[in-house]
C-alpha positions as a printed Julia matrix, in Angstrom:
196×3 Matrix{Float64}:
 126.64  -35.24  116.15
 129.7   -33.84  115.04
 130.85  -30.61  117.4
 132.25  -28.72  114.04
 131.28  -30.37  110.61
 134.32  -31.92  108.44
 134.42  -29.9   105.38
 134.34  -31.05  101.48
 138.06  -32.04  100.36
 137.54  -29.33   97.63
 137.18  -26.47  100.2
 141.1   -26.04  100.66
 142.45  -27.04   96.71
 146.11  -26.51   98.27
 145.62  -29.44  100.58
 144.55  -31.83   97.72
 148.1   -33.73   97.92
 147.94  -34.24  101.48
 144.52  -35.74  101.01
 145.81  -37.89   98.37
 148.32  -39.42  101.21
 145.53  -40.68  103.56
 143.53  -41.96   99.68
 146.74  -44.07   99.53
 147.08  -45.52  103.53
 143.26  -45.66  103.87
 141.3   -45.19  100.86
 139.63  -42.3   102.03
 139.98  -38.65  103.41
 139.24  -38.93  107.43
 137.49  -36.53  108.65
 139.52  -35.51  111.17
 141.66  -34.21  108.61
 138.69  -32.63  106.71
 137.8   -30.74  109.96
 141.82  -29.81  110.46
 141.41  -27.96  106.83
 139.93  -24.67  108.67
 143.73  -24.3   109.95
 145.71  -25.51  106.1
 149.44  -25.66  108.78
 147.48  -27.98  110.81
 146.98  -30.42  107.79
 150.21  -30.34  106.8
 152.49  -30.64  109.94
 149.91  -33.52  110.68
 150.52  -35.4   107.42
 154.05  -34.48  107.99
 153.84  -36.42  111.46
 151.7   -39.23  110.34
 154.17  -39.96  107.42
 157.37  -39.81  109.6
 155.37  -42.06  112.5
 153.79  -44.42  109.7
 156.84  -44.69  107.36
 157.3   -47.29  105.58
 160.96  -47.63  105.94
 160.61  -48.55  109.14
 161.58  -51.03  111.56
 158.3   -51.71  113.17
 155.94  -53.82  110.87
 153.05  -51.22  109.8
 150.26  -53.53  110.5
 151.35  -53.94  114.48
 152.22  -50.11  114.57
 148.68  -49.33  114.11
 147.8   -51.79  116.71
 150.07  -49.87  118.8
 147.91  -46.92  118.25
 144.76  -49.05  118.96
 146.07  -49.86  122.73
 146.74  -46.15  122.92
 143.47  -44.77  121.75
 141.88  -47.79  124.33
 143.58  -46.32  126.87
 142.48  -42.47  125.96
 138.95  -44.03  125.47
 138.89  -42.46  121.81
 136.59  -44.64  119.52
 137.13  -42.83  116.53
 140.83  -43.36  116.94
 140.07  -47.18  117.63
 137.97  -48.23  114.53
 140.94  -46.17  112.49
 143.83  -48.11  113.95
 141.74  -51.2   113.54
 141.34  -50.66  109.73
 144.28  -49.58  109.15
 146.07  -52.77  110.7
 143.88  -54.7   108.84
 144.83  -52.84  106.02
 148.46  -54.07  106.41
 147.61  -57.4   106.53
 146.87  -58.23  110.26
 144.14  -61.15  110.02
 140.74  -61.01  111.83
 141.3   -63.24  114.2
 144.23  -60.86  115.77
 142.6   -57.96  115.57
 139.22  -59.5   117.1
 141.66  -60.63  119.88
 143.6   -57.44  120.07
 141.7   -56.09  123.48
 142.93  -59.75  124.85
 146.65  -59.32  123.99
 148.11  -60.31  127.1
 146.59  -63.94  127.27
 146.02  -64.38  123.54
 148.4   -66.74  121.89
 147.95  -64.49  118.84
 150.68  -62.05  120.12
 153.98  -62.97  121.16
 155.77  -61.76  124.58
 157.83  -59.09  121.92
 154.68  -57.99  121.04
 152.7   -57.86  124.81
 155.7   -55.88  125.89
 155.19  -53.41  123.11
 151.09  -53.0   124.15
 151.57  -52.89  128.11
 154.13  -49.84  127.12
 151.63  -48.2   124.94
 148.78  -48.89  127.32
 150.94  -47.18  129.79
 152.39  -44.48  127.87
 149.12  -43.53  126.74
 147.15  -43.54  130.55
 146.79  -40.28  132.17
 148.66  -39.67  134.12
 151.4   -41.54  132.41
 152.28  -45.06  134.01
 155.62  -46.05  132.3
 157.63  -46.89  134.77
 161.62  -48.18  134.95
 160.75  -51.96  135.13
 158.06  -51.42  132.37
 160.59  -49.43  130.24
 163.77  -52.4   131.24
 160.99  -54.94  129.95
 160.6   -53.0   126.9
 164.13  -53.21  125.84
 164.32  -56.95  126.74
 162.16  -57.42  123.38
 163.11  -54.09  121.02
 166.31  -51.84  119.89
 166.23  -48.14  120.76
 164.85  -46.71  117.58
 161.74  -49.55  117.8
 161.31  -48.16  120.7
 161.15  -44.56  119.36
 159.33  -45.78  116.75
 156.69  -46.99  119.35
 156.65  -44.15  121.46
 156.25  -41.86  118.13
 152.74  -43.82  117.24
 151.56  -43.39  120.89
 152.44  -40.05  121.06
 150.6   -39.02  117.54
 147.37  -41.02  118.67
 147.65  -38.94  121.71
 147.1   -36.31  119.62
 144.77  -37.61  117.6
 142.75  -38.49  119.9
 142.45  -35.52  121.91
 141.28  -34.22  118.19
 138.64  -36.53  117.6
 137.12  -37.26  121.08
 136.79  -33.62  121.39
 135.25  -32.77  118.28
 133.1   -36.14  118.24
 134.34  -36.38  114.47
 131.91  -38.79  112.56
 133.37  -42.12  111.61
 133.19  -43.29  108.16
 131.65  -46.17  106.97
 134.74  -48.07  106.36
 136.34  -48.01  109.82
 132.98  -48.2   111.02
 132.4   -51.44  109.48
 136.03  -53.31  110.61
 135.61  -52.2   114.04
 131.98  -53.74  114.35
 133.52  -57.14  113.03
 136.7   -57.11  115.21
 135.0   -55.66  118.47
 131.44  -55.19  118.09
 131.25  -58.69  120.35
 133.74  -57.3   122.72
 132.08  -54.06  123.55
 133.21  -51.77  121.07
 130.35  -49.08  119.57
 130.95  -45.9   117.68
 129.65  -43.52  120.51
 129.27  -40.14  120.18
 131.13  -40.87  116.19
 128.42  -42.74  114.83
């Protein structure tokens, strides 16, 4: 049961266009957003954040950032966070069979040694207290340029946020996300928890 109920999108009219962003990335309003409305600034810097962390122009494909933020929100235990960064890397094209093997990155033959150095950082940067360490970091830079690396560090650092927000408030998932993350790790161990 959710600690403080999301609120209809209609309750805070001013916010309508930064409702209309998360239509556009996820084809619905989360509720952690519809919960943020009680404080309008909050909504806003956050869609400010998510679009400068998720934007398109880019050099980190979208569909692998959001895996990115899956590690991370695995590694803060958030299961809102994870069924969210599951759909929405589905929703930029990566295929089932990667995202049911996503937990499994570092023996998978799905992901490439570019890509397991990109998770073990997140997984890392993400654990509390934070586990990065030089050699980590060095292996890092073996595989991406500085601003990837930013880039990276940017989507760990929102879902950080994030899911402080959501784990905290036990937001209620939405059907959608609720749905992917039953197909891609429902056999692995994944369950919606306090969100469902």
């Amino acid at each position: 049961m959710p600690r403080l109920q999301p609120l209809p999108p209609e309750t805070t009219p001013e916010l309508k266009g930064h409702f209309d962003f998360f239509l556009g990335t996820l084809g619905f309003t989360p509720n952690s957003v519809l919960t943020m409305q009680r404080k309008p600034k909050l909504v806003q810097a956050f869609a400010q954040l998510n679009a400068a962390v998720m934007d398109p122009d880019g050099e980190v494909e979208l569909g692998f950032r959001r895996l990115v933020g899956h590690v991370a929100s695995k590694a803060a235990g958030c299961l809102y966070c994870q069924a969210h960064t599951l759909l929405g890397a589905h929703n930029f094209g990566v295929s089932d069979e990667k995202l049911a093997d996503v937990w499994n990155y570092a023996n998978s033959p799905l992901y490439s040694e570019r890509e397991r150095a990109a998770l073990d950082f997140a997984l890392a940067a993400a654990a509390q207290p934070n586990a990065v360490t030089d050699e980590l970091f060095s292996q890092l830079q073996a595989h991406w340029s500085d601003s990837e690396i930013v880039e990276i560090l940017g989507v760990v650092a929102m879902f950080g946020f994030l899911n402080r927000w959501n784990d905290t408030m036990a937001t209620p998932l939405e059907q959608v996300p609720l749905q992917v993350a039953q197909q891609a790790a429902g056999e692995r161990g994944w369950a919606p928890g306090k969100h469902g």
